[in-house]
C-alpha positions as CSV (number, residue, x, y, z in Angstrom):
1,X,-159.0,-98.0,-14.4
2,X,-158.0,-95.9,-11.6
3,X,-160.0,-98.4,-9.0
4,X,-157.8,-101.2,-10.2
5,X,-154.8,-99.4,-9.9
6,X,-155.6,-98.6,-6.5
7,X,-156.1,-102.1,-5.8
8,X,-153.3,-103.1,-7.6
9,X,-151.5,-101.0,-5.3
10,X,-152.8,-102.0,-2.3
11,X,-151.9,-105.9,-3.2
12,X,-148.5,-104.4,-3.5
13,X,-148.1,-103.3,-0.5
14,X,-149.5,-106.2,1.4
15,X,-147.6,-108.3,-0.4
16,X,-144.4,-105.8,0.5
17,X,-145.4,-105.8,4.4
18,X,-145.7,-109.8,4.2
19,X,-142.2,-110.1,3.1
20,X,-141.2,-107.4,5.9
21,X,-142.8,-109.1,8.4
22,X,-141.0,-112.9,7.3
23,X,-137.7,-110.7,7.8
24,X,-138.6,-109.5,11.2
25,X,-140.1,-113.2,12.5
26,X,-135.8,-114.6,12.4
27,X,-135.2,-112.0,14.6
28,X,-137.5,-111.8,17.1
29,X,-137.2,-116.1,17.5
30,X,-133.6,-115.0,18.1
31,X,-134.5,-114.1,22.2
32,X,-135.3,-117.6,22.5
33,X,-132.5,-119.1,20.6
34,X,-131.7,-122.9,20.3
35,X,-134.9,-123.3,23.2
36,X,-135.0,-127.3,21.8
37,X,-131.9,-127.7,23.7
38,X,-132.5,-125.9,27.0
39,X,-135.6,-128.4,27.3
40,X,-133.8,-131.5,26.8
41,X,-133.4,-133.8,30.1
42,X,-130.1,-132.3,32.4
43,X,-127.8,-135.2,33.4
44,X,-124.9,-137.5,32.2
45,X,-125.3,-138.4,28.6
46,X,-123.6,-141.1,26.5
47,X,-122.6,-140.2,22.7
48,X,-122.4,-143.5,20.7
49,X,-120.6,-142.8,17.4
50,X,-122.2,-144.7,14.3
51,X,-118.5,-145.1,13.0
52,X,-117.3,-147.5,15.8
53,X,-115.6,-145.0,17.8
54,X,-115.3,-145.3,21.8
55,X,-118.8,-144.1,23.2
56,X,-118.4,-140.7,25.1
57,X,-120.4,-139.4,27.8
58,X,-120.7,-135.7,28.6
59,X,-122.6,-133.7,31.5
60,X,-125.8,-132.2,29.2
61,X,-126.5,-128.7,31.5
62,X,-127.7,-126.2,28.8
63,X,-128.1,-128.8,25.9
64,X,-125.8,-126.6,24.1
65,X,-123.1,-128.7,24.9
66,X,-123.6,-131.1,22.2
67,X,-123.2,-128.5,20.0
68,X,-119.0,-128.6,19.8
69,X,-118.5,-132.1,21.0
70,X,-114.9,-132.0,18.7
71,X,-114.2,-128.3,19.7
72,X,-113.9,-128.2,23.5
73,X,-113.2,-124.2,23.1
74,X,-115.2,-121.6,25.2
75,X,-114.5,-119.1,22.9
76,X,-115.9,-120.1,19.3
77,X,-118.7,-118.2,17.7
78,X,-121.6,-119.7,16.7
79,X,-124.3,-119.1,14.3
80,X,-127.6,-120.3,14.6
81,X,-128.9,-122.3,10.9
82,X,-132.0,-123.4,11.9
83,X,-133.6,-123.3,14.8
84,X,-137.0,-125.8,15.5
85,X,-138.7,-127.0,18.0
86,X,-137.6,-130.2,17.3
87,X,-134.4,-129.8,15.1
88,X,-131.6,-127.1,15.1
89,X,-128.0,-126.7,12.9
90,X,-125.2,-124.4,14.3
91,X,-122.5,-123.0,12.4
92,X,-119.6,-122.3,15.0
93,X,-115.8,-121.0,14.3
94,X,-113.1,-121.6,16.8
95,X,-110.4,-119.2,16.0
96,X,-106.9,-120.7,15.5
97,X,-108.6,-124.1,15.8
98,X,-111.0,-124.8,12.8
99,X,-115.1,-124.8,12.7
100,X,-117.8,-127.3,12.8
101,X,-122.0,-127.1,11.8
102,X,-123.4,-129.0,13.8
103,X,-127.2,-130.7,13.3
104,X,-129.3,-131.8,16.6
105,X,-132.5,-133.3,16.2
106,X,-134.7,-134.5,19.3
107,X,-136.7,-137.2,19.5
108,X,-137.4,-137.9,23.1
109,X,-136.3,-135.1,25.6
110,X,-133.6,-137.2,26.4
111,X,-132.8,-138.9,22.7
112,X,-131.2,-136.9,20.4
113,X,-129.5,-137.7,16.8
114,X,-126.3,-135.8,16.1
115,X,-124.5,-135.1,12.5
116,X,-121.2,-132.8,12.4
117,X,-118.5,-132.1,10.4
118,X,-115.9,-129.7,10.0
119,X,-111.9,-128.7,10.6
120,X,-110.6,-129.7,14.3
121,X,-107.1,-129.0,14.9
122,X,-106.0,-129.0,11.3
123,X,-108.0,-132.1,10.3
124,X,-111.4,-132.9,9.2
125,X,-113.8,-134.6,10.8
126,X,-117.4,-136.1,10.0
127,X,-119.7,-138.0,12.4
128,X,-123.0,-139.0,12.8
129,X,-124.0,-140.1,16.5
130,X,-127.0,-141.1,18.5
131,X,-126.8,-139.0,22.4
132,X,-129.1,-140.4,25.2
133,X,-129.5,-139.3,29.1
134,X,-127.8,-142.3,30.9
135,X,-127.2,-140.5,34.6
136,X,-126.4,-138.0,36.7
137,X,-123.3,-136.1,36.6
């Protein structure tokens, strides 16, 4: 009996240092935070709204700023959902102005599809959008 509590044990802890070690994974990816966006093409892109709304483009230098395209605010804090090498979702709050998540998922390094939603300036908002590199800016 004593050998299988010893081996009891020692599944135990193994198991215990596993579930330590998925823990400690999030934050170490955290260094390299959002890295799907940084890699996408650098240039004018062009938002097409699926609603109907008037196209937008935008200069794309970090990626990250598709992130907030209804919160033009410098000063939001964001919090990083999910964080793939081909998909990541940003929770950000803009104080005194509302919040937004934010889902970007890459299909081509300069394709993207874009779902948001959230409070801007006292009102919701909701869009899903397609983003692709059309220029330079």
């Amino acid at each position: 009996m004593t050998n299988g509590k010893v081996s009891l044990t020692r599944k135990a802890a193994a198991l215990l240092g596993a579930g330590a070690l998925g823990f400690a994974l999030p934050a170490l990816a955290q260094s390299d935070s959002l890295a799907m966006l940084s890699e996408l093409a650098k240039g004018e892109w062009t938002v097409k709204y699926r609603d109907g709304s008037p196209a937008r483009k935008i200069c794309v230098k970090s990626g990250q700023e598709l992130i907030q395209l209804r919160h033009t605010d410098n000063g939001c804090n964001r919090f990083v959902v999910e964080d793939d090498t081909s998909k990541v979702a940003v929770h950000y709050t803009c104080a005194g102005n509302g919040y937004g998540r934010t889902s970007i998922r890459r299909e081509t390094g300069s394709l993207v599809q874009i779902e948001s939603q959230g409070i801007a300036a006292g009102k919701p908002f909701q869009f899903a959008a397609e983003a692709r590199r059309t220029g330079s800016c």
